[in-house]
Residue frames relative to the residue before (quaternion, step in Angstrom):
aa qw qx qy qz dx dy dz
X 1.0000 0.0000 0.0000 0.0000 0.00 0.00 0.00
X 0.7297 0.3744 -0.3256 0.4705 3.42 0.89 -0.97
X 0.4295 0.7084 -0.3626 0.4268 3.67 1.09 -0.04
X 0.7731 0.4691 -0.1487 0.4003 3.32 0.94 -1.41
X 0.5582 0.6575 -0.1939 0.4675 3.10 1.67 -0.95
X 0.5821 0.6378 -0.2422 0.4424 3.22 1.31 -1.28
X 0.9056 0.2170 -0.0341 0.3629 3.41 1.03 -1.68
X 0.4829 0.3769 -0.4338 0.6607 2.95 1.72 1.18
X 0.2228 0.8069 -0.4821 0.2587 3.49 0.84 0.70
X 0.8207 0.2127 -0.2803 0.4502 3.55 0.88 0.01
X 0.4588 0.4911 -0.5413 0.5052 3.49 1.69 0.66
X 0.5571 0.6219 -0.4410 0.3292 3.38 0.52 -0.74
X 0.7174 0.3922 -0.2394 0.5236 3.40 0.61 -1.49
X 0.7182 0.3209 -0.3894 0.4792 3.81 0.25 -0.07
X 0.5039 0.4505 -0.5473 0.4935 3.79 0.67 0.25
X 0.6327 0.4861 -0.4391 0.4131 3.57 0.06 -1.09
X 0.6475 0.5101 -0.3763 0.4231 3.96 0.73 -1.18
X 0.7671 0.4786 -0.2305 0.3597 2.90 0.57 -0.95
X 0.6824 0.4090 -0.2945 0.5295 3.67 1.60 -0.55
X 0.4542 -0.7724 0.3464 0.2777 3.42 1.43 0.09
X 0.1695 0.6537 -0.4544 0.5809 3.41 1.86 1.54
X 0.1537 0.6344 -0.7426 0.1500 3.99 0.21 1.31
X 0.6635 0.4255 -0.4884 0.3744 3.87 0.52 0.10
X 0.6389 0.4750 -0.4919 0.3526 3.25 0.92 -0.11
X 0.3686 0.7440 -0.5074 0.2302 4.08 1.36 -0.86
X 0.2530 -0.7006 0.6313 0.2159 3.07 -1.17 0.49
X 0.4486 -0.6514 0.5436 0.2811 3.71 -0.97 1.46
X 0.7179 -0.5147 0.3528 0.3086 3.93 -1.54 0.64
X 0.7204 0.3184 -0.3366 0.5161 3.40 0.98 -0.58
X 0.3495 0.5237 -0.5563 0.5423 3.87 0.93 0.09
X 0.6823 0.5272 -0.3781 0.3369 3.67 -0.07 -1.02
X 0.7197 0.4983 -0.1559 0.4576 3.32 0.93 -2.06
X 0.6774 0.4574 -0.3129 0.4837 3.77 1.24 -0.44
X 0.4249 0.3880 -0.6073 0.5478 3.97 1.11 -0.09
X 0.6439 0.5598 -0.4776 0.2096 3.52 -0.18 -1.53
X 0.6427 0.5694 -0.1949 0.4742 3.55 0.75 -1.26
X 0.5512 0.6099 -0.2350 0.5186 3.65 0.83 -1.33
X 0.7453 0.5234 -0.1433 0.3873 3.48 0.36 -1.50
X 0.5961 0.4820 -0.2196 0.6034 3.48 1.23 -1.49
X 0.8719 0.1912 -0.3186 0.3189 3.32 -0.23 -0.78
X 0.4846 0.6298 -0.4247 0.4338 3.71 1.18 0.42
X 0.6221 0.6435 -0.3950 0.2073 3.03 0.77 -1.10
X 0.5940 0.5111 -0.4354 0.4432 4.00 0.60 -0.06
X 0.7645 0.3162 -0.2622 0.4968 3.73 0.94 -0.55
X 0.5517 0.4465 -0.5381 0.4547 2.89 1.01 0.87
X 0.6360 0.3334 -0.5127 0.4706 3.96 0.95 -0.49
X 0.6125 0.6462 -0.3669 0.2698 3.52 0.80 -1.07
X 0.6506 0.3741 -0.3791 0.5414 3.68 0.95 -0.94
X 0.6618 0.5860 -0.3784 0.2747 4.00 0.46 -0.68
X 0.5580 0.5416 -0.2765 0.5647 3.51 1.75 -1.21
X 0.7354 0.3399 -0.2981 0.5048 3.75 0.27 -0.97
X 0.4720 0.6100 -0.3944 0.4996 4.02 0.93 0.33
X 0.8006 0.4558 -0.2014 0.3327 3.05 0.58 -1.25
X 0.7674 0.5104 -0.2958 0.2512 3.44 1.13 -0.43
X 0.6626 -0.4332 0.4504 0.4130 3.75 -0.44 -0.30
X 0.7064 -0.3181 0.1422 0.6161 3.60 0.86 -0.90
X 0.4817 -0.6303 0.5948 0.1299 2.71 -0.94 2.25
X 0.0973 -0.7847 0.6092 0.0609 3.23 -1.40 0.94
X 0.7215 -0.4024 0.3972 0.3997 3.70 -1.44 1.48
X 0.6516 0.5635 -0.3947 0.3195 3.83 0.02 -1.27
X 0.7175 0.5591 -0.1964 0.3660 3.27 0.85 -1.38
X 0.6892 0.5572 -0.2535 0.3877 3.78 1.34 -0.67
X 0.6560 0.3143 -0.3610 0.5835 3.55 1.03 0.43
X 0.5805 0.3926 -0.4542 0.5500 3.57 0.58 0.30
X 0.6065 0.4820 -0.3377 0.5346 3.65 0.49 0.09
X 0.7566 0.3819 -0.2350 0.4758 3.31 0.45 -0.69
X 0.6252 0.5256 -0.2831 0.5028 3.24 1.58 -0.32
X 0.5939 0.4950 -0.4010 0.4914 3.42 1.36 -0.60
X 0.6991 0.5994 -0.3125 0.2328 3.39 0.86 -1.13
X 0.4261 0.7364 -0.0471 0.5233 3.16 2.13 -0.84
X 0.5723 0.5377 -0.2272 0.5759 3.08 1.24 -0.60
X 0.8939 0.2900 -0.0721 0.3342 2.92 -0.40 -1.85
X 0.4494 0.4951 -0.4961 0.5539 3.85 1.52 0.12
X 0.7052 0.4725 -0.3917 0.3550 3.93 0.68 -0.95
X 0.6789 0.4197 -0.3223 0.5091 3.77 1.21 -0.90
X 0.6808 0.4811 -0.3656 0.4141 3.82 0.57 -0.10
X 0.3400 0.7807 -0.4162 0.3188 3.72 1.57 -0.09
X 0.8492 0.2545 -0.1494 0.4380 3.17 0.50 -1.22
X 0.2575 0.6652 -0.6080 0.3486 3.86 1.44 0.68
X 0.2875 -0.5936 0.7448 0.1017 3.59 -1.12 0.54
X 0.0402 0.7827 -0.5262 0.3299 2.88 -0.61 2.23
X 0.3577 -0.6497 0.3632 0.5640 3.81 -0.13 0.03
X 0.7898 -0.3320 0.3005 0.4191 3.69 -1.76 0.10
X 0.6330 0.4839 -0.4182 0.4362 4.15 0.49 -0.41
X 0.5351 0.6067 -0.3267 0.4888 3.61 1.35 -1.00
X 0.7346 0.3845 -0.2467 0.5016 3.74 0.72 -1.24
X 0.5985 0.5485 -0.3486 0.4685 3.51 1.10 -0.62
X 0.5903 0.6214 -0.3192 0.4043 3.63 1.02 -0.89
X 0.4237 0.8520 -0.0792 0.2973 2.72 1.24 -1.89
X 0.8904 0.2718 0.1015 0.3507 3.01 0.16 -1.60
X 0.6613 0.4427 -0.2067 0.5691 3.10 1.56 -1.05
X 0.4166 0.6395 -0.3638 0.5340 3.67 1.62 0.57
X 0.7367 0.3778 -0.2117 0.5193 3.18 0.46 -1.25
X 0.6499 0.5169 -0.3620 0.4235 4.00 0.63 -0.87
X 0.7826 0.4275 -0.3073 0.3320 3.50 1.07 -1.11
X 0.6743 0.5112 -0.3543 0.3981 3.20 1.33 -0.69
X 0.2880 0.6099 -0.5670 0.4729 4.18 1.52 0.03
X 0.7912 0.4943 -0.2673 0.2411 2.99 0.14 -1.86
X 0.8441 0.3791 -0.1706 0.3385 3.25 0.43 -1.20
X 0.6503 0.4984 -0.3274 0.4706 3.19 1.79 -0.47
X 0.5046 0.7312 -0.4527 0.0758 3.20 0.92 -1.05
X 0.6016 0.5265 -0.3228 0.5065 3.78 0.68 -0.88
X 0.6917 0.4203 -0.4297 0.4005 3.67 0.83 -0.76
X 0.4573 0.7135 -0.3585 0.3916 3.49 0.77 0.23
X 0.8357 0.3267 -0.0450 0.4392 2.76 0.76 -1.53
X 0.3931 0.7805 -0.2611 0.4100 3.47 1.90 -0.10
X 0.1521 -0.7600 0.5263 0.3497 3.76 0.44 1.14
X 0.4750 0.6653 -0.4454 0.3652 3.93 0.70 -1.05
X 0.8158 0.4435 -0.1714 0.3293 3.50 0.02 -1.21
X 0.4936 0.5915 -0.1947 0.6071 3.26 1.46 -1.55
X 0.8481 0.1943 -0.3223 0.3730 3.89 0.05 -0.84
X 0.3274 0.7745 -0.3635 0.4010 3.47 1.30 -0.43
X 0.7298 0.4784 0.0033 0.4884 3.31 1.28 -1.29
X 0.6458 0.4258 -0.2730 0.5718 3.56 1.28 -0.71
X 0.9131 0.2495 -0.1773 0.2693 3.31 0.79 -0.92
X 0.2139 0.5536 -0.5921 0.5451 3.13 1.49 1.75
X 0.7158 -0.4836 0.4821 0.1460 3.06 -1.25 1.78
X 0.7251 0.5864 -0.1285 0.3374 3.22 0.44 -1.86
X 0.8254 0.3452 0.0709 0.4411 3.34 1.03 -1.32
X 0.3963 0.7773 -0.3763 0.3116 3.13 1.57 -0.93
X 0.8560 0.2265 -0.0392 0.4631 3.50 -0.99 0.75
X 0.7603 0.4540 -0.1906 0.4238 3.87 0.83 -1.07
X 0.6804 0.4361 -0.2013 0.5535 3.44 1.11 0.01
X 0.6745 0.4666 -0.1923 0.5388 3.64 1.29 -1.40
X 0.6912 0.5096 -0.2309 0.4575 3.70 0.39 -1.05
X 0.0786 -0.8272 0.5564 -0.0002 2.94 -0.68 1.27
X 0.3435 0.6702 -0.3951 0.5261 3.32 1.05 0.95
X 0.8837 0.2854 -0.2038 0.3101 3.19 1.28 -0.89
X 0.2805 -0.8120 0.5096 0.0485 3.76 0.16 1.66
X 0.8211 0.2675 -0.4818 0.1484 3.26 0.04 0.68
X 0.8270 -0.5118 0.1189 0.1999 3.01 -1.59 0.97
X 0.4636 0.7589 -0.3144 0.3323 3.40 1.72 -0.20
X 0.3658 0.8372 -0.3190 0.2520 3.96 0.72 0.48
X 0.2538 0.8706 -0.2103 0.3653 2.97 1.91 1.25
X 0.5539 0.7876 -0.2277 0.1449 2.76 1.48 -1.50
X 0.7401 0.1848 -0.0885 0.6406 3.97 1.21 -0.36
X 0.6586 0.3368 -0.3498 0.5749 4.11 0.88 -0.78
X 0.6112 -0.6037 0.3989 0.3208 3.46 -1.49 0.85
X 0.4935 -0.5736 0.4560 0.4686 3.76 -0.79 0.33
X 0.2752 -0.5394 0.7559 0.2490 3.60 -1.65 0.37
């Protein structure tokens, strides 16, 4: 939704002119904060569609997600955004500590994860730095 907004972003604003709704206009940094909004959703949006799509969502898939998601808050840190973006930001990264942390520590989960073929080793191995951890969760 906030995508769409984005790319009807200059009919919108010229309907409202045109309906005479300057209280509804949205002010540039409102704009610069969907933009921002958008970026840092954008994994839970492919991530919640891919795990939608299947027949039976499988355990394997929930630390590689969370690992992608992990990512892409760490590579979007240094976007220069306004302060709600950095504020956003953050309350990402705290909730997912929070909420994952036990999943970490969860042998169930943790093996769920080793033994998918797919995954085996690429998530668990901390030896292994590179960035390639695609192989079944959609790319971001």
């Amino acid at each position: 939704m906030i995508r769409s907004l984005l790319e009807l972003k200059e009919a919108v604003t010229e309907t409202l002119k045109v309906m005479d709704r300057q209280d509804l206009l949205l002010s540039d940094w409102e704009w610069e904060t969907l933009a921002g909004a958008a970026i840092l959703l954008k994994p839970f949006d492919i991530l919640t569609q891919d795990l939608s799509s299947q027949y039976y969502p499988s355990l394997s898939k929930v630390l590689p997600s969370i690992v992608q998601i992990q990512d892409h808050l760490k590579e979007i840190e240094g976007i220069e955004f306004n302060d709600v973006f950095i504020v956003m930001n953050s309350a990402l990264n705290l909730n997912l500590k929070y909420r994952f942390n036990e999943f970490y520590n969860n042998t169930a989960h943790t093996l769920a994860t080793y033994i998918d073929l797919c995954f085996k080793k690429k998530y668990l191995d901390p030896s292994d730095n590179t960035n390639d951890k695609t192989n079944r969760t959609p790319s971001l």
